[in-house]
C-alpha positions in Angstrom: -4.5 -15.6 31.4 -6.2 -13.3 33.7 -8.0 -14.2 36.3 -11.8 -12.6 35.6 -14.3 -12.1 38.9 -17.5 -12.0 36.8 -18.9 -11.9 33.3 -18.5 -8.2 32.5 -15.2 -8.5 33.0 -14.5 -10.9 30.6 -16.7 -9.5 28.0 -14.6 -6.0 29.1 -11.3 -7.4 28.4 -12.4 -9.3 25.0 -13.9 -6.0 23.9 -10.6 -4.3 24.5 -8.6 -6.7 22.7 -11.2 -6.6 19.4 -10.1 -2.5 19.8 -6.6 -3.6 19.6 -7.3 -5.9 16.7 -9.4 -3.1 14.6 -6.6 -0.7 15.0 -3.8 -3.1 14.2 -5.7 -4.4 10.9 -5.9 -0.4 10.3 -2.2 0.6 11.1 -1.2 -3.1 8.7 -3.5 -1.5 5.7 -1.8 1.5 5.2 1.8 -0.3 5.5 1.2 -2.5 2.6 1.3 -1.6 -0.7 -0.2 -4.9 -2.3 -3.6 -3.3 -2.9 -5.4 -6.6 -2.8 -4.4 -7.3 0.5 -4.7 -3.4 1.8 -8.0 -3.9 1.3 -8.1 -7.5 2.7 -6.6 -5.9 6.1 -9.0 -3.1 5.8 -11.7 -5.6 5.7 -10.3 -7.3 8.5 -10.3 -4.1 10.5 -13.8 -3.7 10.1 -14.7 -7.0 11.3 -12.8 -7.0 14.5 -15.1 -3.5 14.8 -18.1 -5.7 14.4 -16.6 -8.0 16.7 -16.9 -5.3 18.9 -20.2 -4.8 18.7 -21.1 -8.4 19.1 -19.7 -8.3 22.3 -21.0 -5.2 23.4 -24.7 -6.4 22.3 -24.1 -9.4 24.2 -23.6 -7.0 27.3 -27.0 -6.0 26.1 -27.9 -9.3 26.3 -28.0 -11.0 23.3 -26.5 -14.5 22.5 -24.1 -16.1 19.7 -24.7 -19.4 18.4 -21.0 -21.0 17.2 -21.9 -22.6 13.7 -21.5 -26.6 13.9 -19.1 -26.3 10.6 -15.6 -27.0 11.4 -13.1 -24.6 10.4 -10.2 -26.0 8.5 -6.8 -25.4 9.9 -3.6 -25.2 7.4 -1.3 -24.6 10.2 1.2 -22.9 7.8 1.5 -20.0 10.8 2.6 -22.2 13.4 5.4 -23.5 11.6 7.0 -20.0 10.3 9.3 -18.0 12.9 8.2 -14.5 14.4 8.6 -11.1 12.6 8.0 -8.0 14.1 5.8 -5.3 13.0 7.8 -2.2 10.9 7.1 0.4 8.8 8.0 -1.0 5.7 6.9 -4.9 5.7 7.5 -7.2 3.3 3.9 -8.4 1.8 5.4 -12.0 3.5 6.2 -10.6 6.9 2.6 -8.8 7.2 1.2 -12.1 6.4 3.2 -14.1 9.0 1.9 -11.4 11.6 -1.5 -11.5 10.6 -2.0 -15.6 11.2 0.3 -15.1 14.6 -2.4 -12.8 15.9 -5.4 -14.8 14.4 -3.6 -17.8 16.3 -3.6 -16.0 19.2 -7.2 -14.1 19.3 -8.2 -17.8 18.3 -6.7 -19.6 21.5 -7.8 -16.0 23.5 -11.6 -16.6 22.7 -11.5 -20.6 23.3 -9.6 -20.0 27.0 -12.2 -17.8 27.9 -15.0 -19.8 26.4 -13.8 -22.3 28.7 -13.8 -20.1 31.9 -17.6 -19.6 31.6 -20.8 -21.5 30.8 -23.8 -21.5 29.0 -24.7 -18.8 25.9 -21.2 -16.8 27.1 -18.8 -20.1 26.4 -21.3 -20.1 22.8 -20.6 -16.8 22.5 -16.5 -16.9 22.9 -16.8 -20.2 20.9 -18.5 -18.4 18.0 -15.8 -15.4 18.3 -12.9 -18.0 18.2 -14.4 -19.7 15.1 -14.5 -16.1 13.3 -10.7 -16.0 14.0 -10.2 -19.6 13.1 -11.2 -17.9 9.3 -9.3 -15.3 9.7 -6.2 -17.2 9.7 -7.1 -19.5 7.0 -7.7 -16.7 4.9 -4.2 -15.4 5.3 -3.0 -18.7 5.2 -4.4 -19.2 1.9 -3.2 -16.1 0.8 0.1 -17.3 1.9 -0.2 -20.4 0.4 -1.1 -19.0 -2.8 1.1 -16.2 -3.3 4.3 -17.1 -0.9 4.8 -21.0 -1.3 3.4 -20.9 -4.6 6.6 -18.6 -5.6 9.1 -20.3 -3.2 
C-alpha cells in the first residue's frame, strides 16, 4: 500500500483506480458475447464512473454514510485460480476476473478506510461495501450459470 501524506492524496489515488475500473468494465463488455452479461459489465462500468464522482464530490466536500446492512460474501472467487485478461474470454474466465478485481477494489477501499478517520474512513467504508456487491453479483452469476452446469 502507498504511503499517502494527506487526504487529497488518497482521495487522488482512489479516483484513479475507479478510472481504471470504468475502463476495464468497458474493455470486458465488448469482449463478451453473452449479452446479458455485456450489459451487466456495461452497467458495472458506469458505476465505477459514479464512483468517481462520489469521490470527486467528496473533494467538494460532501460525506458517505456506509449502510449498516452486511453484505453477504460467497467467496466462490477466492477459491478459483487466476486467468488473465484476452481477447477472446471464455464467459467463465471474465467472470473469474471480474470477482478478483471486486476482491481487490474491496480490500483497496477498507485499507484506506483504515488509514484515515472520521466521514473519509465512512466514506472508503461505503465505497468498499459497493464492491462487496459487486462481487456477489458475479458470484451469483457464477453460481448460477457455471457451477450450476459443472
Amino acid at each position: 500500500m502507498t504511503n499517502f501524506s494527506s487526504v487529497d492524496e488518497i482521495l487522488d489515488f482512489a479516483i484513479k483506480n475507479e478510472e481504471e475500473a470504468f475502463e476495464f468494465y468497458t474493455d470486458m463488455a465488448s469482449k463478451i458475447d453473452t449479452p446479458g452479461m455485456s450489459k451487466v459489465f456495461e452497467s458495472f462500468a458506469a458505476e465505477e464512473k459514479g464512483h468517481k464522482a462520489k469521490l470527486l464530490a467528496v473533494k467538494q466536500g460532501k460525506h458517505l454514510k456506509p449502510s449498516e446492512k452486511k453484505i453477504m460474501d460467497l467467496k466462490i472467487g477466492d477459491y478459483l485460480v487466476d486467468v488473465e485478461v484476452t481477447n477472446d474470454m471464455k464467459y467463465q474466465d471474465a467472470l473469474i476476473v471480474a470477482m478478483k478485481k471486486e476482491k481487490a477494489a474491496f480490500k483497496l477501499y477498507m485499507d484506506l478506510a483504515a488509514q484515515v478517520e472520521g466521514e473519509f474512513k465512512d466514506t472508503f467504508t461505503a465505497l468498499a461495501q459497493e464492491e462487496a456487491k459487486h462481487k456477489l453479483r458475479f458470484e451469483i452469476e457464477y453460481d448460477d450459470n457455471i457451477l450450476a452446469e459443472g
